[in-house]
N, C-alpha and C positions, 0 to 999 in steps of 0.2 A: 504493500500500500504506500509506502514512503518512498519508494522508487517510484514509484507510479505518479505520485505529487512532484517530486522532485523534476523527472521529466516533461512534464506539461503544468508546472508550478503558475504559469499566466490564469489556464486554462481552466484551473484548481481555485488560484484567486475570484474570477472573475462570477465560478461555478457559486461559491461561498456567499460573493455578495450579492449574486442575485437571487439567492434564499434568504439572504438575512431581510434583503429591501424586499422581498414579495413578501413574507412574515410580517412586515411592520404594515406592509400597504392594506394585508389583509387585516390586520387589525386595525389600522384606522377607517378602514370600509367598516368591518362592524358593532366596535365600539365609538370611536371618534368623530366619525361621520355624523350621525343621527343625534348627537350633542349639540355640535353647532347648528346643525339644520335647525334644532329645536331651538337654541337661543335666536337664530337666526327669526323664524318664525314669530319670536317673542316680542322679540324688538322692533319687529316690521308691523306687528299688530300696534304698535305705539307709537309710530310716526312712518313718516316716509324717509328710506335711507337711499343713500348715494352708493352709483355702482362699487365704487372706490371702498366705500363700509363695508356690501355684501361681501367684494371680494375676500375683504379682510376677516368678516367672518367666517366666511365660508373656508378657505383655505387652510391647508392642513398646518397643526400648529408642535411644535416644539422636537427634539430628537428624532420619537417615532415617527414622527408626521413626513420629516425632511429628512427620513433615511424613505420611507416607503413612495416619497414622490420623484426618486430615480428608480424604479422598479423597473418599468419597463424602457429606459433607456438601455440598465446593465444590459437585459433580458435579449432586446434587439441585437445588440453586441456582441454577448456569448453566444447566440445562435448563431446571426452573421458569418462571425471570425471559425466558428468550429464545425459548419456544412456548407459555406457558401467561398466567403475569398479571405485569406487572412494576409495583414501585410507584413514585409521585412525590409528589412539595409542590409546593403550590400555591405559588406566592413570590409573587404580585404581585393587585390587585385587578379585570385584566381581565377575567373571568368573572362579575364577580360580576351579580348576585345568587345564580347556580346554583353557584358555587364559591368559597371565601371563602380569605384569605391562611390560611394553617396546616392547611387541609384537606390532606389524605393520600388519594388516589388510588389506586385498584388501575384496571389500563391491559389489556385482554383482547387481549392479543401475536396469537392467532390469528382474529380477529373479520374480514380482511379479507384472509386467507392465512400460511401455513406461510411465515416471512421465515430467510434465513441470518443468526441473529443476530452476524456480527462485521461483513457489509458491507449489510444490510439488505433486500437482493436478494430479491424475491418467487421462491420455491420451486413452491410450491402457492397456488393463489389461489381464493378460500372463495366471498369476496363484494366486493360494494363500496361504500363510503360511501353514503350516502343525507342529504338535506336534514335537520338536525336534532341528527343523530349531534354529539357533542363529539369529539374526535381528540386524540392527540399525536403531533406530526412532527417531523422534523428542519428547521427553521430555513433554507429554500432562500436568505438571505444568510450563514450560517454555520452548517453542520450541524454542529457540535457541541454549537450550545445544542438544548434542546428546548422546542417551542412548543406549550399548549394553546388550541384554540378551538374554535370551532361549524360545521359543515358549513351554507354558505349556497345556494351553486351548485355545481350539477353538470356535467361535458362538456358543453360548447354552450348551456348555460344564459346569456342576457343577465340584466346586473346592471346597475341603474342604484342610487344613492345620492343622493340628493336630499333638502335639509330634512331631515334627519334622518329620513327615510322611505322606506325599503326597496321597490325594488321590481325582481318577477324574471319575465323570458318565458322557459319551460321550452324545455328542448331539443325536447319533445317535441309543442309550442303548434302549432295551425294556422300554417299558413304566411298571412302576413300581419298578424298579430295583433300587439296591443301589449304590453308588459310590464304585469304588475299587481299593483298595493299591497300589500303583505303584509298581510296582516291582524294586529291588535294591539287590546286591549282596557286601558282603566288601568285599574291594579290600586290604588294608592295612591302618595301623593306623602310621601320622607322629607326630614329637613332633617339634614345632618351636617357635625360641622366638620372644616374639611382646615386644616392650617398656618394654623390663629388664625382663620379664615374660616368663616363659615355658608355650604354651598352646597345648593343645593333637586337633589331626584331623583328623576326619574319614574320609577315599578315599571308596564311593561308586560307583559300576556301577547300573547307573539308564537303563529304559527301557521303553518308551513308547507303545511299538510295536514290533513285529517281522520285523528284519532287522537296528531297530535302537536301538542306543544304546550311553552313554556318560556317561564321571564322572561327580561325583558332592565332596563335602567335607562337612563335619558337624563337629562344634564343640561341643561337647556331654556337655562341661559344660557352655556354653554359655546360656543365657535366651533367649525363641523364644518372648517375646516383644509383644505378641499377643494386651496389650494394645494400642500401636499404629498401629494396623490393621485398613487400610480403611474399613469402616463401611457399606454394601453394603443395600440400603433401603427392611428391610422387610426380610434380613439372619442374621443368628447370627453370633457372632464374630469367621473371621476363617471361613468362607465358603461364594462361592460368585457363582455367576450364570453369564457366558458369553454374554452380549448384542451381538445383532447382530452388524456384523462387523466389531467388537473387540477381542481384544486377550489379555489372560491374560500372565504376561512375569513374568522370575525369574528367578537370577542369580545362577549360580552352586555351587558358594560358599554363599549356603544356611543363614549363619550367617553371612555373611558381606555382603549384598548387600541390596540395597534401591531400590523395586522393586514393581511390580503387588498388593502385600501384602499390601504396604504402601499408595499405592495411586489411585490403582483403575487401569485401563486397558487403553489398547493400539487400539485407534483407527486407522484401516486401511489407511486411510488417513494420517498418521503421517510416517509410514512405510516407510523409507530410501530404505533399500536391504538386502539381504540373505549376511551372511559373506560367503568365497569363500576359502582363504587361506592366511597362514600367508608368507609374502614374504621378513619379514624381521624380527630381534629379538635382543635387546638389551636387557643386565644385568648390573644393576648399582648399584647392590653390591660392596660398596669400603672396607667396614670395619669400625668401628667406628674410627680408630685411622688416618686413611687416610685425606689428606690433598687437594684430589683430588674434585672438586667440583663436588653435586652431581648430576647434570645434563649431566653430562659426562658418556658417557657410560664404563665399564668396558672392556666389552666382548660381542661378537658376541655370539648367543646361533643359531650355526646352523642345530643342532640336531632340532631344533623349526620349521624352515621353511619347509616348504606344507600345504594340504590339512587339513582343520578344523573338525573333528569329532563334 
């Protein structure tokens, strides 16, 4: 139970207070209410009052009153957020170039089944990831964080990681067949400085499939780290075989990101939702000499807002 809170602890808050505020509302519906309606009645039997008075009679009065009159704010909220769209920040540069630090998320809760938002439990189950999809999940070394990435592999899908080039045997491949290259096209090379340093980055368009399509970035001098590659029982280092019900996941920006590679796969059960669209975008590019702290956003980047490729 306390892993369960701990995991979905928003989820848990939000659950809590909108039974605290329905409890108060229901009590002031059937104690409180019919008080004032009665003073109300009383006093209007005695002159003529001003809207201004009624309101104030009438309106619910003290602790209980003004917890039970956000009831169905919470109530709208925790339904919303936990079967319909919930939102996130982006915090970090693994996505990029499809997703940028300060980009704002909307996450479509039911894109992959009806879940029990406080222990994440599929209810009703819609559909299923597919090659492509961006996801957020719960963190299968510690579900409390939440992780975004790209759906790479699917059930029984062979993944092999090599040179910095992708390549997947579908679950679905003739039997005997080999795994094949993903296909990727350069788009352009940037030069950006990290921590005092120029480093070169390659903009590819990746392709799982006909009809989909997405960037990715490579740093061409970066090391691919293959040493810390989770170790899949019985493949060699750098290739790894899809349990059932799992999904192998991997950020776009190929070299920055702490992903499928490093710690093994994404159980269905962990699976948040399908990202939807970006609905809002900050840039907190100040400058080094800037005095502006830097949680402060700079600049709206509304060129960013829609639809997620």
């Amino acid at each position: 139970m306390f892993e369960a809170i701990n995991e979905n602890l928003f989820a848990f808050i939000l659950f809590v207070a909108s039974i605290i505020s329905g409890c108060a509302w229901v009590y002031d519906l059937i104690v409180e209410k019919p008080k004032r309606q009665k003073n109300f009645e009383e006093l209007k039997g005695k002159g003529e009052i001003s809207k201004k008075e009624k309101r104030a009679l009438l309106e619910p009065k003290g602790v209980i009153g003004q917890v039970g009159s956000v009831f169905f704010v919470l109530i709208l909220v925790f339904l919303f957020r936990s079967f319909l769209y919930e939102p996130f920040r982006i915090p970090s540069g693994s996505m990029m170039p499809t997703l940028l630090p300060g980009d704002f998320i909307a996450v479509n809760k039911h894109s992959f089944g009806i879940r029990n938002p406080l222990t994440n439990n599929v209810l009703i189950e819609t559909s299923r990831p597919q090659r492509g999809d961006i996801i957020v999940f719960k963190y299968p070394e510690d579900k409390s964080i939440d992780f975004i990435k790209r759906v790479v592999g699917l059930p029984g899908d062979t993944i092999i990681y090599q040179d910095k080039h992708l390549y997947i045997k579908k679950f679905d491949a003739p039997k005997g067949s080999e795994p094949e290259l993903i296909s990727t096209r350069m788009i352009e090379s940037l030069e950006e400085e990290m921590m005092g340093f120029a480093e070169t980055f390659d903009v590819y368009e990746e392709s799982f499939g006909p009809g989909e399509s997405h960037q990715i970035r490579v740093n061409p001098n970066a090391p691919v780290l293959s040493q810390y590659f989770y170790v899949q029982k019985n493949e060699l280092v750098g290739k790894w075989v899809v349990p059932a019900d799992s999904y192998f996941a991997m950020g776009d920006n190929r070299d920055n990101s702490k992903d499928s590679r490093f710690w093994g796969f994404v159980p269905f059960e962990n699976i948040v939702g399908k990202t939807s669209t970006i609905w809002l975008s900050f840039d907190f590019d100040h400058g080094a000499k800037s005095s502006i702290p830097s949680w402060v956003p700079s600049a709206v980047r509304f060129d960013r807002i829609g639809s997620i490729k």
